[in-house]
N, C-alpha and C positions, 0 to 999 in steps of 0.2 A: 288262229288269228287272235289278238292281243281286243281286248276288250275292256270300256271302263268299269268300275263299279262308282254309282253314284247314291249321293246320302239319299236315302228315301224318306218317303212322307209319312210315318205311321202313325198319323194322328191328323183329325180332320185340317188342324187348325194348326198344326206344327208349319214353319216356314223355312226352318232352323235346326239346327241341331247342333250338338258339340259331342266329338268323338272322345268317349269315354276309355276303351282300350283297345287297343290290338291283340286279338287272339293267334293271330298267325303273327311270321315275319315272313320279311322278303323271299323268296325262292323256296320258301315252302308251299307243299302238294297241298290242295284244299279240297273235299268234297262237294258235290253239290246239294245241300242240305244242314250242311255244318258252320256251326258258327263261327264267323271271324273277325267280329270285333262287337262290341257294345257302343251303341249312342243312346243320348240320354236326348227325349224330346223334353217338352213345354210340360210334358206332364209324368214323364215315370225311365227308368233307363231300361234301352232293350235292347235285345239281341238283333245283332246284323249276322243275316244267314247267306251263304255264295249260292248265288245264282248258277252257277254251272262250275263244274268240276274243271281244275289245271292245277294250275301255279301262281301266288302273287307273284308277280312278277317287281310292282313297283309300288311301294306306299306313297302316293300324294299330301297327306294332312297326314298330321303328326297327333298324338294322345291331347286332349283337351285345349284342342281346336274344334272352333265354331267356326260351321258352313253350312251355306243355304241350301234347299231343298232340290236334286239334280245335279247338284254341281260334283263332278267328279272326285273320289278322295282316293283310287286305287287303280289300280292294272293288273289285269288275269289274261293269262294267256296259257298256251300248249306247255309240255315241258321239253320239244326241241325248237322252240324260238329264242 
């Protein structure tokens, strides 16, 4: 089942963030643990780690695009969906 990924909060006070790179591309395997992109908060750039092992399936936000905190920038799903 197809899942979002959403920008997270890593900082108390972040509301915000701007997506720094994509470490994966589309239809590539992802681990759960491995990094797949960088955002840069209010205060320093970090690593975004996947939450659960698949496939991107679909990049929503593009490199050095600013989005709020939860709102979705990706799609992970199985690799026969």
């Amino acid at each position: 089942m197809a899942k979002q990924i959403t920008m997270p909060q890593l900082s108390p006070s972040m509301s915000e963030g701007r997506l720094v790179a994509w470490k994966k591309k589309e239809g590539e395997k992802i681990e759960e643990g491995e990094v797949i992109a960088e955002v840069e908060t209010d205060k320093a750039v970090m690593d975004l780690e996947a939450f659960e092992s698949g496939v991107l399936r679909k990049i929503l936000i593009q490199e050095g695009e600013r989005v709020a905190v939860n709102a979705p920038i990706a799609i992970v799903g199985s690799a026969d969906e």
